[in-house]
N, C-alpha and C positions, 0 to 999 in steps of 0.2 A: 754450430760454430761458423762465423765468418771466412770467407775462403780471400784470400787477397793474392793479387796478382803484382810483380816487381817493375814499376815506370820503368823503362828505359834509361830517365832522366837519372836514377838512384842504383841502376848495376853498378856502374865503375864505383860509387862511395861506398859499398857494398864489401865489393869486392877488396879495394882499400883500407878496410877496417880490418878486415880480415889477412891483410897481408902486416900488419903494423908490428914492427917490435914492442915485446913487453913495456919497457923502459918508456918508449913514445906512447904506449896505452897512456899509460900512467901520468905522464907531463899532461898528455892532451884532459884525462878528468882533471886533474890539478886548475890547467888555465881557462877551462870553458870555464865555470862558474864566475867569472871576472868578464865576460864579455861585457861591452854595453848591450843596453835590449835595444834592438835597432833591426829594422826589417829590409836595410842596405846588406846587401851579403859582402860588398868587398869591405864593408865598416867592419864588419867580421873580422875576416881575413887579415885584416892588417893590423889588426890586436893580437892573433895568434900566432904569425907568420915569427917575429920576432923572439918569442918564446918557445914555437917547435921548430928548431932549423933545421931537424934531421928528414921534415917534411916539406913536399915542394907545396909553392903556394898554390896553385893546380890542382894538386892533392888534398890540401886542406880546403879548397873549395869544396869537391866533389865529396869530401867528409861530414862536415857539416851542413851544407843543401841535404844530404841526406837524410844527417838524424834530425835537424827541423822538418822533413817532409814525413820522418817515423812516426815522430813526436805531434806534429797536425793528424796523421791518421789516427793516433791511440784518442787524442782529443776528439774527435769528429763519432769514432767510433763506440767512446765510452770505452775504451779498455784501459788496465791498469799494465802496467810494464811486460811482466812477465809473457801477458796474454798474447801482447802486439811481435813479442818476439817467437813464441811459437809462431808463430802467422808466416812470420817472417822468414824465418829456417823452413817451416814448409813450404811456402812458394818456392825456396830457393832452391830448394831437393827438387821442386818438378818441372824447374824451369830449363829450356832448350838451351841456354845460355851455357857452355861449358865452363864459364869461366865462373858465374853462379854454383855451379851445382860441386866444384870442383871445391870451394869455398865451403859449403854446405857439407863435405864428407865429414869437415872438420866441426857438425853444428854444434856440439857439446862444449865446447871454447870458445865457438863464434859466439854461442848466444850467451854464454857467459863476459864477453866482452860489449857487446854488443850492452848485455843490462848493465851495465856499467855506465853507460856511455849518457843511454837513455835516464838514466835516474837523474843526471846533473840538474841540479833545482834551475838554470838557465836557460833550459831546454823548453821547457813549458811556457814563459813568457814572451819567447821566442815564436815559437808556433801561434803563439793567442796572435800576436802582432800581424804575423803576416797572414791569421785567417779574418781577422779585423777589414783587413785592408784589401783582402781580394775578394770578402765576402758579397760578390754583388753577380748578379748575372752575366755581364760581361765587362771584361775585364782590360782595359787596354795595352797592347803590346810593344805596337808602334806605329809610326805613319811616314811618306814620303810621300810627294805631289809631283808631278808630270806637268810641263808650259807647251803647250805648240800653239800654234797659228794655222788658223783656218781660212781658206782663199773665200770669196763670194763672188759669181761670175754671172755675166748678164747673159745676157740671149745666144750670144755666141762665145762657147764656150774653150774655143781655139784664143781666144783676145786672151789681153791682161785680165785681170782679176777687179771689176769694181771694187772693190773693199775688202778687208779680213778681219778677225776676230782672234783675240789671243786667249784662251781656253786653260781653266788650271784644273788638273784631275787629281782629287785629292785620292788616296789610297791609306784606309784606317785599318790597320791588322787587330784583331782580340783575340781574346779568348773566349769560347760558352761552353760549358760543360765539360772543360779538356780538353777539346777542339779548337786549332786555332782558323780564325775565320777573318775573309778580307770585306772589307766595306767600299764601294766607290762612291764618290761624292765629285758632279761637275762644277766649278763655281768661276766667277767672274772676278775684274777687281773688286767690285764691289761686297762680293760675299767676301775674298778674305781678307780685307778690312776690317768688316764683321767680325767675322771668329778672330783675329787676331787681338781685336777687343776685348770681345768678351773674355778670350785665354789671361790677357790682358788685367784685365777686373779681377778675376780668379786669383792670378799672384798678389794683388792687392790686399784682397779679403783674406790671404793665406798669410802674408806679413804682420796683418791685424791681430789672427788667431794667435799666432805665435807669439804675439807679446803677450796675451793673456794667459797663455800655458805656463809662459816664463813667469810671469808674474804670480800664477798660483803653485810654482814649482814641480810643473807637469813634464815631463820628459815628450819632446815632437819627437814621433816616430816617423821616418822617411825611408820612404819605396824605394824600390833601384832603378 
């Protein structure tokens, strides 16, 4: 049997499932099944938030990130529910996390609540969406650039500065393999002009596609 270990990213929604009153289990199967499929997490959140007010929207993030990240695992791994939640409950029994395992004393409700949760027929198209959309090698996360100015000096280098150069560093964050990893890029005005283009041209051809989806009454799924 697969052994699975609990992200980080998925303890506190975890743990918050497990701390939820009866009554908000309940609401919360109730309104999931009504989300849009949409691979925006706060698109989410702001369809639920209004319908469970006994839950902070904080909360209901860290809720939902999780059982779409269950729900990707049982997909990826070929399990059917029940299986993904043993999985589950045992990681949580052996994990350092006190706050996990403390959660896990309780796993015969947990994992009863838990399959609950996971069964919501919303859950799976959910997960297909965002393993759609990240299913690539690397994955982007974000980016910020860097401007300085470079002096160029002649022969003596006590003088002013013959000339300078103004320098842009671009800085590309990913993802590969679960790792987030950085990328540096030097470029000139010249290059980002370029990429500003071409990014340019992208939204172009991304306005194009969306009328055709609209037109064949495809629903545009959009990233966060």
């Amino acid at each position: 049997m697969a052994v699975l270990q609990i992200p980080e990213l998925y303890v506190l929604g975890l743990v918050r499932i497990g701390g939820l009153e009866e009554a908000t289990l309940k609401e919360l199967v109730q309104v999931l099944p009504s989300v849009p499929i949409s691979a925006r997490h706060e698109e989410l959140i702001d369809h639920l938030a209004p319908e469970i007010k006994s839950v902070t929207k904080e909360d209901l993030g860290e809720i939902t990130r999780t059982l779409i990240g269950l729900a990707q695992a049982r997909i990826q791994l070929e399990l059917d529910t029940p299986e993904i939640v043993r999985l589950v409950c045992a990681a949580m029994e052996r994990s350092s996390n006190q706050e996990l395992r403390r959660t896990a004393e309780k796993c015969t409700a947990f994992g009863e609540r838990l399959t609950q949760l996971l069964a919501v027929d919303s859950l799976e198209p959910l997960a297909k969406a965002s393993i759609i959309l990240t299913d690539h090698a690397c994955v982007f996360l974000e980016c910020r650039t860097r401007t300085d100015v470079r002096a160029v000096f002649g022969a003596d280098t006590e003088a002013l500065p013959r000339g300078a150069a103004i320098n842009h560093m671009l800085a590309i964050a990913y993802q590969r393999d679960g790792k987030r990893e950085t990328f540096y890029l030097a470029l000139n005005s010249r290059d980002v002009n370029k990429l500003r283009s071409a990014l340019n041209r992208a939204l172009s051809k991304e306005k194009g596609l969306k009328k055709l989806l609209e037109a064949a009454k495809v629903s545009f799924l959009e990233t966060e």
